[in-house]
C-alpha positions in Angstrom: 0.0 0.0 0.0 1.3 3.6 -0.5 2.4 5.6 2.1 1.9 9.0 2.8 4.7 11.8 3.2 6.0 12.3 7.1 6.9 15.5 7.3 10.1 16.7 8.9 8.2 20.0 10.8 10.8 22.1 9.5 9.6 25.6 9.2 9.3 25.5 6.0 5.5 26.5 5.0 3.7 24.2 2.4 2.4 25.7 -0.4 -1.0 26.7 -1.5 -2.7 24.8 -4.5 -5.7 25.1 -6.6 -6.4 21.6 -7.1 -6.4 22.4 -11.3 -4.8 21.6 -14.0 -3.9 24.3 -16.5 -3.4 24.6 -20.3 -3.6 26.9 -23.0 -6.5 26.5 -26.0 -4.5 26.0 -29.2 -6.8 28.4 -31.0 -6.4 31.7 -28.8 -3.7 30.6 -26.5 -6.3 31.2 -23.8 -5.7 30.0 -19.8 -8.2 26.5 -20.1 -8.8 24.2 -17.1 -7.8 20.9 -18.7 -8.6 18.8 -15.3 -9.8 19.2 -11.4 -8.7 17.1 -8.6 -11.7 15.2 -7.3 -11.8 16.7 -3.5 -9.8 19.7 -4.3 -10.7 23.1 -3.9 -11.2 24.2 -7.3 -14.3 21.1 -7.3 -15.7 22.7 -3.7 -15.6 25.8 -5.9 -17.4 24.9 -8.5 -14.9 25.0 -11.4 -15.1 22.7 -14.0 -12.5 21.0 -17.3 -13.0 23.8 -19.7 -13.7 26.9 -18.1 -11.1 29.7 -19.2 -9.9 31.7 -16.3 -9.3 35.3 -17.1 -8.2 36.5 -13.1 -6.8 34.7 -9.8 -7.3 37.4 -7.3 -5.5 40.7 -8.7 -3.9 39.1 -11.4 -4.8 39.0 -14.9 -2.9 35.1 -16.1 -2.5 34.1 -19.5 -0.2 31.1 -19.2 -0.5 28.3 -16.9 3.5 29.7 -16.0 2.0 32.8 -14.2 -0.4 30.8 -12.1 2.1 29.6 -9.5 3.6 33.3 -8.7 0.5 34.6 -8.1 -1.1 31.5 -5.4 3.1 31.3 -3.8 2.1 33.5 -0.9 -1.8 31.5 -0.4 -2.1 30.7 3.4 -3.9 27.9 3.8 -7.6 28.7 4.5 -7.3 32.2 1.7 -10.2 32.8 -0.6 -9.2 33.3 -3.6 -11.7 35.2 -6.4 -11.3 33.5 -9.9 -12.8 34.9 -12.9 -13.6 32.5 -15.3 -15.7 32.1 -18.3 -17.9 28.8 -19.3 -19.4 29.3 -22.6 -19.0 32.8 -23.5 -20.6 33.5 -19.9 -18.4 35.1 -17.3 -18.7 33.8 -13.8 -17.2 34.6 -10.8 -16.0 32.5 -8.3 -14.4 31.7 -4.5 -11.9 29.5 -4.0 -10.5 27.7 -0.5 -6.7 27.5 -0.8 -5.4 24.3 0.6 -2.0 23.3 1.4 -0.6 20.6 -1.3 -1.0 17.0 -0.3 1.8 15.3 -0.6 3.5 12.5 -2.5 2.7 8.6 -2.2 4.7 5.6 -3.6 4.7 2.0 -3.3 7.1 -0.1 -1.3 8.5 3.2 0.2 7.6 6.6 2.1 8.3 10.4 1.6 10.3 12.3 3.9 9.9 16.2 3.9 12.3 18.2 4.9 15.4 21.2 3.6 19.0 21.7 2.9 20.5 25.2 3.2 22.6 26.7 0.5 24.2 30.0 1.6 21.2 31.5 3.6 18.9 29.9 1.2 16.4 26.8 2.8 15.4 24.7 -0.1 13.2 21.9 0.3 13.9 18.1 -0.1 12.0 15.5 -0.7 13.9 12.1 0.4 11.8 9.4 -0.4 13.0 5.8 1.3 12.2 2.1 0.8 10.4 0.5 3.2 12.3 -1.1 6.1 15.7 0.1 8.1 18.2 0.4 5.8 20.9 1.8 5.8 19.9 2.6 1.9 22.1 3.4 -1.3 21.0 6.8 -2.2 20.3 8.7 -5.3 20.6 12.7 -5.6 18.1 13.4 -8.6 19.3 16.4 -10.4 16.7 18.1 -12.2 16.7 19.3 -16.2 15.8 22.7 -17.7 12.2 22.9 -16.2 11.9 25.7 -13.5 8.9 23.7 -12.2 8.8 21.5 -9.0 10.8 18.1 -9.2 7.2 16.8 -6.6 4.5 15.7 -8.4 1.9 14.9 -5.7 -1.1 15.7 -8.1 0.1 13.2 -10.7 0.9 9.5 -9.9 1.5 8.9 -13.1 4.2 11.3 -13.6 7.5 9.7 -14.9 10.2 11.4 -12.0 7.1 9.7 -9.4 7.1 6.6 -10.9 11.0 6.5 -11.2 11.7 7.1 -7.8 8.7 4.4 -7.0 10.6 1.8 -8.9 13.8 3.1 -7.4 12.5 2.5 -3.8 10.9 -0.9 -4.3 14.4 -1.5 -5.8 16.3 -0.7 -2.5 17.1 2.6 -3.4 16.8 5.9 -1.6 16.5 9.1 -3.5 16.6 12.3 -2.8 15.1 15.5 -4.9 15.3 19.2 -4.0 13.7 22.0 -5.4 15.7 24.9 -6.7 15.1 28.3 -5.0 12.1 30.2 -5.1 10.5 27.4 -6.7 7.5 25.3 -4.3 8.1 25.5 -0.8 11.8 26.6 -1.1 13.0 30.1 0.0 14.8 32.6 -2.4 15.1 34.4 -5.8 13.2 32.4 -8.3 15.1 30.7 -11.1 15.0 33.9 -13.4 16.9 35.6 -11.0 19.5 33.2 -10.0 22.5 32.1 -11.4 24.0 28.3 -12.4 26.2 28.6 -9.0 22.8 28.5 -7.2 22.0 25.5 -9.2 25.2 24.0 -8.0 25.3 25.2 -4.4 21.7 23.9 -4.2 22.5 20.3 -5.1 25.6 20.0 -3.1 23.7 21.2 0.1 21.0 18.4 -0.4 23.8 16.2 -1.3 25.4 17.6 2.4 22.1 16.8 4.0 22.0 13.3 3.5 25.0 13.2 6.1 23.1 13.2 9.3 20.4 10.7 7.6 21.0 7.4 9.5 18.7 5.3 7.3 21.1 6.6 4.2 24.3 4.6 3.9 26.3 8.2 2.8 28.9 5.7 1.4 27.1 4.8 -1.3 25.2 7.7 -3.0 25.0 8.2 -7.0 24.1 11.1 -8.7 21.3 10.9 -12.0 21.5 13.8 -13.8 18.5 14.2 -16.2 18.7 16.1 -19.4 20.6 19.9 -18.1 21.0 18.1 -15.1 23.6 15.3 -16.7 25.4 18.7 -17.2 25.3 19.6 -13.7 26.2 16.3 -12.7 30.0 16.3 -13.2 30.8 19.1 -11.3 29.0 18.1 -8.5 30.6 15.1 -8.5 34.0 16.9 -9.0 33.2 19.1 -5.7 31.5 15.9 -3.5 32.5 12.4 -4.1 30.1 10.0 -4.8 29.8 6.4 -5.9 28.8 6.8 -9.2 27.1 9.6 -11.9 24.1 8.2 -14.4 23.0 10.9 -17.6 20.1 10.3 -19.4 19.6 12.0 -22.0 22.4 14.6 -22.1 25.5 16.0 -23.7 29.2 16.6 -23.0 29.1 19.4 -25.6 29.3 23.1 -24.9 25.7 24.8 -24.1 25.6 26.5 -27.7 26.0 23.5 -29.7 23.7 21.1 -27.8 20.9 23.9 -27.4 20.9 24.7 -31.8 20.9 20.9 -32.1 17.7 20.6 -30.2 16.4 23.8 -31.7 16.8 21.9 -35.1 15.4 18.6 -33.8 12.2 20.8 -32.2 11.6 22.7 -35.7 11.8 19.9 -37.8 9.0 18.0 -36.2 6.9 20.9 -35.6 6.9 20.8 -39.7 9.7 23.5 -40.7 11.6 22.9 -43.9 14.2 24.5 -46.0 14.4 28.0 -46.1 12.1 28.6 -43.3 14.3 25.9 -41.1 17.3 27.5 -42.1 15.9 31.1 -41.2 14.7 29.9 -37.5 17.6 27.8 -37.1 19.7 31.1 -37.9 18.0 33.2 -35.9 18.3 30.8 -32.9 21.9 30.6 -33.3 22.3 34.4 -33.1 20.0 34.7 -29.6 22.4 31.5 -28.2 25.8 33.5 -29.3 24.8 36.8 -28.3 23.4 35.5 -24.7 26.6 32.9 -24.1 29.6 35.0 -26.3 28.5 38.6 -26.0 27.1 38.4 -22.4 23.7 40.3 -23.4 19.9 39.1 -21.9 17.5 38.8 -24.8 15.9 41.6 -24.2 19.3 43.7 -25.1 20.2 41.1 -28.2 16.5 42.3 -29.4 17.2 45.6 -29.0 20.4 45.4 -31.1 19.5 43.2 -33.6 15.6 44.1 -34.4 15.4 41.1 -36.4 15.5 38.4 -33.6 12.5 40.4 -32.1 10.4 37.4 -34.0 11.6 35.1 -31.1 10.2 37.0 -28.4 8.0 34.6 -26.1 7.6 33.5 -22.5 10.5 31.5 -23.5 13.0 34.2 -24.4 12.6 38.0 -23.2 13.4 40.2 -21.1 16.7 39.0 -18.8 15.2 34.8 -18.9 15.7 32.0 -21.7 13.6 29.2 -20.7 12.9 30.0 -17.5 16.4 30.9 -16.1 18.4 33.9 -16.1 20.8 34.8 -18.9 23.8 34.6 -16.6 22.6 30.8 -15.7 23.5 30.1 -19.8 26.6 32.1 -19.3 27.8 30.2 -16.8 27.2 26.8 -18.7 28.8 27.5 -21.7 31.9 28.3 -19.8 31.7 24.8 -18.2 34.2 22.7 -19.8 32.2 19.6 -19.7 34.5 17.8 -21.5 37.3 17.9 -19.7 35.1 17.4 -16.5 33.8 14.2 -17.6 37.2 13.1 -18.5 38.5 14.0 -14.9 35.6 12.4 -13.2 37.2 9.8 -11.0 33.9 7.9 -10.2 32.0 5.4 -12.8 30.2 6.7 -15.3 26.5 5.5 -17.3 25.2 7.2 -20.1 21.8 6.1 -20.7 19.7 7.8 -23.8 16.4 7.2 -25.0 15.6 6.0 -29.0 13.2 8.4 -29.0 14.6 11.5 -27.6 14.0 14.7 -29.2 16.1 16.6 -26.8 19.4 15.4 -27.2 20.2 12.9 -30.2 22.9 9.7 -30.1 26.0 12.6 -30.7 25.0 14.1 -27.3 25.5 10.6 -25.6 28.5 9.6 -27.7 30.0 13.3 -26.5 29.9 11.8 -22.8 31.0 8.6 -23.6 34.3 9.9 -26.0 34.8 12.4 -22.9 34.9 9.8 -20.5 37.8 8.3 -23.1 39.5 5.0 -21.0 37.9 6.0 -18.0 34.6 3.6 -16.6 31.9 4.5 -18.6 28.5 2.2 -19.5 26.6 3.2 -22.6 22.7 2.3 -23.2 20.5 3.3 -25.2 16.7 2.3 -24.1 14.4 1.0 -26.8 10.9 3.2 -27.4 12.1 5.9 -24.5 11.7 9.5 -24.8 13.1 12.5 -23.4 10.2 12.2 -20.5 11.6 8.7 -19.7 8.4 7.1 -20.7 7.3 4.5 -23.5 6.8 5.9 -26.8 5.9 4.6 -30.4 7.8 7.0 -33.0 10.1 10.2 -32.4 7.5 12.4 -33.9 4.8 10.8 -31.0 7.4 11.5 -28.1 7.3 15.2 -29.3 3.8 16.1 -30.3 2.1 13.6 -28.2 4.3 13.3 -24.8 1.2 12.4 -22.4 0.3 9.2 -24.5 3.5 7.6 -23.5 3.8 5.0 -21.2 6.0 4.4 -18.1 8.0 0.7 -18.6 10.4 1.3 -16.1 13.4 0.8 -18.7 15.4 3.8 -17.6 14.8 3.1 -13.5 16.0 -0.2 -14.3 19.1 0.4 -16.1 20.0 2.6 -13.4 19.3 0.1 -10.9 21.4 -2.3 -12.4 24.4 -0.8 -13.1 24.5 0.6 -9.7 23.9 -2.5 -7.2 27.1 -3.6 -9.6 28.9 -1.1 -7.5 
């Protein structure tokens, strides 16, 4: 039976939740409720799967990205007004803020608690097989996503259900969320810097020493996508037992990101000259944020043609979430020569299907790791997400209709009870 998170009463304030899920309508790019949790606020409220909300309290949203911000502060027991429409009809509405429940697994439980980095409390989430352990351990390094790496409103989410599989496995694993993201303190992503990143992951790596159930001995790092990127120079500053990257690259930051911008336009349909224009354009934004040292605000302003690439995913000081001296930072990284240096065992693990990073991204870790212990597999059918997929183009356009197989937990698993 799942258990339920214990929670390490550590001052740290649980945040506020709707109880929604949030999209955007492909014809006006309006905020659509694609799914309410059944006993959540948002049902006690009234809302329903396709209402469009216009308002939460003050705040006029128009991406599901602005949502969080404006419900961070929610005390539990807030009413929150939500203007919504349902068919053309505008209707107003209260809405309860609860605290967010909190994970469950299978064979294991979830331990709440935080790390510090500088003067920065950042929570973890240290989920633990059942039993006394002591447990081998694995610090879970996140990718480019400035979400939360806890995903107690969806069991079937592919970090849950790899942690699940890792604890029924023996495994410990701990997860940490990056500042000013969830219930962590801080600057928010946008505002920080790749050294937070790092100093983040080494002070839940730090935590794990006072954690008597954790055998500190034998901790591993999985780095995930940006965070196989991460991953060597954490182990370069902390030794562990072993470092696992799925789905990343030893390459510099400019090169991997224009590879996946060309992957990403070709299957959203872009061809020839068009390709070559975006690809272009692309390429300019990535050398004039990581060469020059300019946000893309200030590369817009100087070169008015790249103003085309203006989105939530590029402007202002922020690509992708993160601020532009986060990208400065990792193309300076000389991953390469990090990888090579690495003294512990190394597995690269990529998926068939990943759209992120192709098989000259894995190769790049592998050829960096030269002599040294390295594993190479490649996972039939796996995506970028980690999950079961039937083509390339379906892991891209179609990512929810995949299917967890546990391939990638178990490759993991495997390699590391070998050490």
């Amino acid at each position: 039976m799942p258990h339920q998170a214990e929670s390490a009463r550590d001052g740290l304030r649980r945040r506020a939740h709707l109880g929604l899920d949030l999209g955007t309508a492909p014809e006006d790019g309006a905020l659509v409720v694609v799914g309410v949790h059944a006993g959540g606020p948002a049902v006690e409220a009234g809302i329903r799967a396709g209402d469009r909300i216009t308002r939460i309290g003050e705040l006029r949203v128009g991406h599901p990205s602005e949502v969080a911000p404006a419900v961070r502060d929610l005390r539990d027991g807030a009413s929150v007004p939500i203007a919504l429409l349902r068919e053309g009809v505008a209707i107003d509405v209260n809405l309860t803020a609860r605290p967010r429940p909190v994970e469950s697994i299978d064979g294991g439980r979830v331990v709440l608690g935080h790390a510090v980095a500088g003067a920065t409390r950042l929570r973890t989430i240290l989920t633990l097989p059942d039993g006394a352990g002591p447990w081998p351990c694995v610090l879970y390094l996140q990718g480019i996503d400035v979400g939360s790496c806890e995903h107690p409103l969806d069991p079937g989410a592919p970090l849950l259900r790899l942690v699940s599989d890792w604890a029924r496995a023996g495994f410990a694993t701990m997860r940490f969320e990056r500042s000013g993201v969830g219930d962590s303190d801080g600057p928010p992503p946008s505002e920080t810097d790749l050294e937070t990143e790092i100093d983040g992951a080494l002070a839940a790596l730090h935590s794990l020493d006072g954690v008597e159930c954790v055998d500190r001995s034998r901790v591993f790092l999985f780095g995930h996508s940006l965070g196989g990127m991460v991953a060597p120079v954490v182990a370069d500053r902390a030794p562990v037992r072993g470092v696992v990257a799925f789905g990343t690259s030893a390459k510099r930051w400019r090169a991997c990101a224009v590879g996946t911008t060309e992957r990403q336009l070709v299957l959203r349909g872009h061809a020839g000259d068009d390709l070559a224009a975006r690809l272009a354009a692309w390429a300019e934004m990535h050398a004039a944020v990581c060469r020059d040292g300019r946000t893309p605000a200030e590369a817009m302003a100087r070169r008015p043609h790249l103003s085309f690439l203006a989105s939530r995913q590029c402007g202002g000081a922020t690509l992708f979430g993160h601020h532009a001296r986060f990208f400065q930072q990792l193309e300076a990284l000389p991953l390469g020569a990090l990888w090579r240096s690495l003294t512990a065992p190394a597995l690269v693990l990529r998926g068939e299907y990943d759209w992120v990073c192709d098989a000259s991204d894995a190769d790049s870790v592998v050829q960096a790791r030269a002599s040294s212990a390295v594993h190479f597999e490649e996972l039939a059918g796996v995506g970028h997400d980690m999950r079961l997929h039937a083509s390339l183009e379906a892991s891209f356009r179609r990512p929810r209709e995949g299917l967890w197989n546990g391939a990638t937990a178990a490759a993991a698993v495997r390699w590391m009870g070998e050490r």
